[in-house]
N, C-alpha and C positions, 0 to 999 in steps of 0.2 A: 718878182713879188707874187704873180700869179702860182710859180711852183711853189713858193711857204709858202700863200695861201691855204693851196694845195692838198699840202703837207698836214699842217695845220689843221683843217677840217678833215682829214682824212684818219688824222687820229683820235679825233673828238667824235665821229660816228661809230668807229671801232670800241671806243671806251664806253661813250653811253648813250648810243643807239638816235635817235631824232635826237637834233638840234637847233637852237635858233640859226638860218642863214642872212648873211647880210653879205651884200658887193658893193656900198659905198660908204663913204666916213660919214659913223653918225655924231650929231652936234649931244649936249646934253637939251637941248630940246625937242629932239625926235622921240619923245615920251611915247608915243606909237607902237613904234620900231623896241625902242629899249625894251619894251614892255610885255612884247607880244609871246606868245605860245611857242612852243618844238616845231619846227618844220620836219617834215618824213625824212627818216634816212637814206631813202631810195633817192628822193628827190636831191638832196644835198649829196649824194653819190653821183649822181650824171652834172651839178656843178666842178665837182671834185674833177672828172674826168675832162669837164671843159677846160678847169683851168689850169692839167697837164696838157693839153693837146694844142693850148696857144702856149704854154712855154716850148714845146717840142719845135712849133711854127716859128717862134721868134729865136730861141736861144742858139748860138753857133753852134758850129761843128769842133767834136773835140779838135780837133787838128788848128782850129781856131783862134779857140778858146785861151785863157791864160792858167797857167798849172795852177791846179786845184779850187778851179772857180765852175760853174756848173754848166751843162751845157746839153745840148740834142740828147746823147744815150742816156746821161745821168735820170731826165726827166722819163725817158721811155721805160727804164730800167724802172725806178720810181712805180712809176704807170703801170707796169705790168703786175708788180706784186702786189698792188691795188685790185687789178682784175681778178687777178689768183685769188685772193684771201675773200672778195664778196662773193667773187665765181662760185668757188666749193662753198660758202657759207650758209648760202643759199642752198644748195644742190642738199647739202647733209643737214638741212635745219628745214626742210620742205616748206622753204617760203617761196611765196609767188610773188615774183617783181609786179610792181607797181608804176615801173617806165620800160622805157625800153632795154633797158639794162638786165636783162634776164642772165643765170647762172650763165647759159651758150653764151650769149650774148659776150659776156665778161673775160669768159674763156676764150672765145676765137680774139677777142681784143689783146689779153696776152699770149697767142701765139701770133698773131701781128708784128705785134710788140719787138719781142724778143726774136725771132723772123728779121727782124729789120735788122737788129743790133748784129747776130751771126752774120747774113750776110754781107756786113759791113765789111769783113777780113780785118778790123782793128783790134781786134782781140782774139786771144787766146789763152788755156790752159798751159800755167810754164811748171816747169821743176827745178822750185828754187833750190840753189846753192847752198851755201853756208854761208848766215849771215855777218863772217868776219872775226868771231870771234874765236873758232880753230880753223886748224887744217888735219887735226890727229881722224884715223879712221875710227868709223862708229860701228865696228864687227860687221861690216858688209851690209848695214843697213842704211841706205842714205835715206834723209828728212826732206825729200821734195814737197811733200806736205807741210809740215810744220816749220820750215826754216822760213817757208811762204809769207809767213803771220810776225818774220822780225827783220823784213827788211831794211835797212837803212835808209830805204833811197828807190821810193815805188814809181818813181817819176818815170821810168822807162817800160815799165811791169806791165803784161801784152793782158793781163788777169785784170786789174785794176782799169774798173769803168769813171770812179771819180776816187780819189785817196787823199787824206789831211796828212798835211806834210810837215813833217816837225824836225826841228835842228837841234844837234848840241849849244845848250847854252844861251839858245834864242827861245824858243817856245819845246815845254817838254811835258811829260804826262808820268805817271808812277806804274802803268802796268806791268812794267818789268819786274816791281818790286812786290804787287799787290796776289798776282796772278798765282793760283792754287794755294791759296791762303783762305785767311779770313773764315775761319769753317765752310767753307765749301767744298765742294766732290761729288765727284760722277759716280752717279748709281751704277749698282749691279744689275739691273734690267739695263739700264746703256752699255754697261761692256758685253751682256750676252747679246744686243742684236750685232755685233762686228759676225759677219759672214768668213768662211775659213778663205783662206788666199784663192780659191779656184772656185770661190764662188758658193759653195754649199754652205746651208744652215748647222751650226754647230752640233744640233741636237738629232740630226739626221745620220740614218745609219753610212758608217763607214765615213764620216766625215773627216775622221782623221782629228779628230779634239781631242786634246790630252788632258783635258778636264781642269778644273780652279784649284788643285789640291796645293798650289802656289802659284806664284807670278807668272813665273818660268814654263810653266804649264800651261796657264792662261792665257798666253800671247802667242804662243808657240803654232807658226804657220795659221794664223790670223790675217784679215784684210789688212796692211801694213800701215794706215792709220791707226789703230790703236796703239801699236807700241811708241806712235810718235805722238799721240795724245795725251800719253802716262808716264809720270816717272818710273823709272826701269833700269836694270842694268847695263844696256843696251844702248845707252846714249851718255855723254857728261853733262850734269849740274849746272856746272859749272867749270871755267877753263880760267885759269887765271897764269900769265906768265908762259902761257905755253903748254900748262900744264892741269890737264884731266882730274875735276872729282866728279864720283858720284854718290848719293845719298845712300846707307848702308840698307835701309828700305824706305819705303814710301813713307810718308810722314802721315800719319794719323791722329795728332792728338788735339784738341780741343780747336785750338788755334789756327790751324794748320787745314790743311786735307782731309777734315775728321772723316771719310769712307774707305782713305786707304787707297784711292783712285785720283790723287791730283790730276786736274785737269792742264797741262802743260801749254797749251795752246797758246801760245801770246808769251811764253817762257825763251829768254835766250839765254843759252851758257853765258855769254857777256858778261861779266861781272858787272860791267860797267854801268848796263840797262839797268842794275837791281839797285844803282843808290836810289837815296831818297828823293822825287820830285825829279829824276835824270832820264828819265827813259825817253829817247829822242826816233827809235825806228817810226816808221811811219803806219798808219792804220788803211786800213779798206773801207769807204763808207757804202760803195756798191762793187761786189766782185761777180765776173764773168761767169764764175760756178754755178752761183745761183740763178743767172741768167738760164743756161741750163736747164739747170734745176725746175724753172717755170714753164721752160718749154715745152719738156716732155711730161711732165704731171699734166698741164693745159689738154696736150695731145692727147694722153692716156684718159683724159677726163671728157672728153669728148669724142671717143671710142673710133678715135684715126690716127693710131699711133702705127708707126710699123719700126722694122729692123734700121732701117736706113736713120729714123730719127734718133733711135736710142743710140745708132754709132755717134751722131752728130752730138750728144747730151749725154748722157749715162758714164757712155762707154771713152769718153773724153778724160772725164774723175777719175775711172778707173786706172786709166792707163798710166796717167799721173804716179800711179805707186806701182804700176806694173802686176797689176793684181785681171783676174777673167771677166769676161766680158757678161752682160747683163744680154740674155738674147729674149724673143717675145713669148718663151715658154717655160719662163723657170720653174726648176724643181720649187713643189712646194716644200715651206718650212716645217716639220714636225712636232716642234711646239711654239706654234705662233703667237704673239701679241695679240690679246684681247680690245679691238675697234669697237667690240657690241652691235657689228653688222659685218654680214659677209665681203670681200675685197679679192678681185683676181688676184692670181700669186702676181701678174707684172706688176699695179697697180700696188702692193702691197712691197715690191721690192723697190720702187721708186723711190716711195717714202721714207721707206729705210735709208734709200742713198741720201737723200733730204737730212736728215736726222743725223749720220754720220759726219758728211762734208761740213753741215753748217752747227755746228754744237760751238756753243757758246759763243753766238754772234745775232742775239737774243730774235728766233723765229719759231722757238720750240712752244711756247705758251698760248703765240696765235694760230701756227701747227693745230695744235691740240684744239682750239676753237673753232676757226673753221671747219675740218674735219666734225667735227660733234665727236671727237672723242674724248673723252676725261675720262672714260671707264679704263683706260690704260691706269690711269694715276689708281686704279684698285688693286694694283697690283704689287705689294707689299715689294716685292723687289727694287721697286722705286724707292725706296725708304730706306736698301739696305746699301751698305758698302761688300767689304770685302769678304768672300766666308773665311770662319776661324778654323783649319786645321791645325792638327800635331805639326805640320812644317811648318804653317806659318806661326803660330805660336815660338816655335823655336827659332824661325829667323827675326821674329820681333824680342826674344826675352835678349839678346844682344845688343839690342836696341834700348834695351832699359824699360819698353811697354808691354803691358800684360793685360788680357781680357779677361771682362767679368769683373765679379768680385765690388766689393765698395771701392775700392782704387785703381781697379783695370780700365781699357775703354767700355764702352757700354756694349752690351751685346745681345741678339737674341736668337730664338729657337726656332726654325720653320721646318716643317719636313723631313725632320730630322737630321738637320745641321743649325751649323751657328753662323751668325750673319754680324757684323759690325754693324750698330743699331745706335741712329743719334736720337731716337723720342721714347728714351724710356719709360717716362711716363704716361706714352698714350698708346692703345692699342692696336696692331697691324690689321685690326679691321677697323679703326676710326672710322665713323660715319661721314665723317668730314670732307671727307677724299672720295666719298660717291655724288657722283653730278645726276639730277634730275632734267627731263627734256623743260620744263620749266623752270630750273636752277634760277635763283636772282643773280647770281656769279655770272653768267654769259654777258651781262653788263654791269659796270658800275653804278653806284648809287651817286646824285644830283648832288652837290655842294652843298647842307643844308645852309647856309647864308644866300645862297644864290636862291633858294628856294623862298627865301624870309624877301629879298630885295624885290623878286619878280613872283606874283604869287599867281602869273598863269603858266607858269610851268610845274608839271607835275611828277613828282619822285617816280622813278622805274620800280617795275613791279618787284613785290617781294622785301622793299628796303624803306618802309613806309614807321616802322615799328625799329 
């Protein structure tokens, strides 16, 4: 009870900054209590952290534990990306803590943290198999990444710190069916930060990029995550019978992938996974990557990072795909991402690995907040899909889709090329998309009923009108 507590108030500080705290059951006559003001965020922050640190004290040990019930790592794992996301929040939002809980403070607590979980030896970075549904070769490119995200059967996964476990025919979810649907897709600022397979920035001399003039181009001796992130020639569809399809290109139309860049991730050839309401593999609620992942950003943010941790963290991920290693003096990028503050190239390649590993296993929006980055989201490339050349034009008019035009997909003109473009009506400099260091966006606005029932709590700035 204490971790959803937790839990609980840790996402109500995050969404709208001071809130009421309470730790015992109130009657409807505690009119007092009911009634009362926001308590500091800071303050309900060092609550939040007490009451992962008596779950941590009371709850077993995985090894313990009963499959898929919670336990020691789950709450630490928990815990740390708590520490992470006030840690930096504070660091790049130049707030001074209020308790003891300062940015250091946050940060040494998850590299504690995650400290504990590594040297536990109960986990590990694996390379998944194929989740069952071929055995056909995939052109010598195996899916130790992506086949990760459709296991059947996580109960034994050395990656998996807690996993929700689902069965055929007993309890099942749709993502087999839903996934790279639905108008969704991964931008073209996400496919250009994949690093080339040995580690350089694409746009860097000699890198060896064969440029976006098509698919086949665009992936070509790439970080080997993306071609497993994207539908591609290069993997099947679908296998049904024994037997291999694959989409004649990427689907882009309304309904679908509208960038041209489905997102694959959660995608099994399976047939089976794509009925309706059938999808039975199992999910990740906290994976070992991101453990990782906290570690060394912690470290890096606390300017004691070295080679040895980045082998233990970074260079973990990488290996995973067989791709080079992250050392403590990377080449800089040649056309970097826009933070709207300067960032060492290591500290600037972490985030990247962040960004890669975890896409779409929703951490990129609080990413972007804590950081104080949103001047990213200025960058119109976020907005686009795929660009439209003479090849891909012609491997899509086989397809039957056509850009442009009142009946083509939507499209537009940057720098002298053509972008697949889902806002045509709004423009690639939309105001909308610039964040202010006083933005009312960095928290949400109060419930206005909530606001009418208790009238000493007061609307967050900016969302008053």
């Amino acid at each position: 009870m204490r971790f959803m507590r937790g839990l609980l108030y840790y996402s109500k500080i995050k969404t709208f900054g001071d809130v009421p705290w309470y730790e015992k059951d109130l009657q409807t006559s505690d009119t007092e209590e009911l009634y009362k003001a926001r308590d500091k965020r800071d303050f309900v922050l060092g609550k939040v952290i007490e009451d992962f640190e008596f779950a941590i004290q009371w709850l077993p040990e995985k090894a313990d534990s009963e499959k898929g019930r919670l336990h020691k790592d789950a709450a630490r794992t928990q815990l740390a990306r708590i520490c992470l996301y006030f840690g930096t929040y504070m660091k790049y939002h130049n707030e001074t803590a209020a308790t003891e809980w300062t940015s250091q403070t946050l940060l040494r607590k998850a590299v504690e943290l995650t400290e504990t979980i590594m040297n536990s030896g109960d986990y590990a970075i694996v390379k998944a198999s194929d989740a069952g549904a071929a055995t056909i070769a995939y052109e010598g490119y195996p899916l130790y990444y992506a086949n990760l995200f459709v296991q059947e059967d996580l109960s034994d996964c050395k990656e998996g710190i807690l996993c929700r476990f689902y069965e055929e025919g007993v309890l099942t979810h749709e993502t087999g069916r839903q996934v790279g649907e639905n108008g969704t897709g991964l931008s073209k600022d996400f496919i250009e930060s994949f690093l080339m397979k040995d580690g350089t920035p694409i746009y860097n001399a000699n890198s060896g990029y064969l440029g976006d003039e098509n698919q086949e181009n665009e992936i070509a001796g790439r970080d080997p995550r993306l071609y497993q992130l994207i539908d591609n020639q290069h993997k099947p569809y679908r296998v049904q019978n024994g037997k291999a399809s694959q989409n004649q290109v990427a689907d882009c139309s309304a309904s679908k992938s509208v960038t041209g860049y489905p997102c694959t991730k959660y995608h099994s050839a399976n047939t089976k996974q794509a009925e309706a309401r059938n999808t039975y593999y199992d999910w990740f609620v906290y994976r070992y990557a991101e453990v990782l992942l906290i570690h060394a950003e912690a470290h890096a943010e606390l300017g004691d990072i070295n080679q040895g941790i980045l082998d233990k963290t970074i260079n973990q991920l990488r290996d995973r795909v067989e791709m080079a290693h992250l050392s403590m003096n990377p080449v800089a990028d040649a056309a970097p991402i826009d933070y709207g503050y300067q960032l060492s190239n290591l500290l600037y390649e972490i985030r990247r690995e962040r960004r890669i590993e975890l896409v779409a296993e929703d951490h990129r929006m609080d990413d972007l907040k804590r950081w104080n980055a949103m001047k990213l989201l200025e960058n119109p490339k976020t907005m686009f899909g795929l660009k439209v050349t003479p090849s891909v034009e012609q491997e899509y008019a086989a397809a039957n889709v056509t850009f442009g035009g009142e009946d083509g997909r939507p499209v537009v003109e940057y720098k002298g090329a053509t972008y697949l473009y889902q806002y045509p009506s709004k423009s690639i400099d939309d105001a909308g998309r610039k964040w202010s260091e006083n933005d009312r966006r960095w928290l949400y606005p109060l419930p206005s009923n909530e606001l009418v029932l208790n009238t000493n709590l007061v609307q967050n700035p900016g969302w008053s009108n």
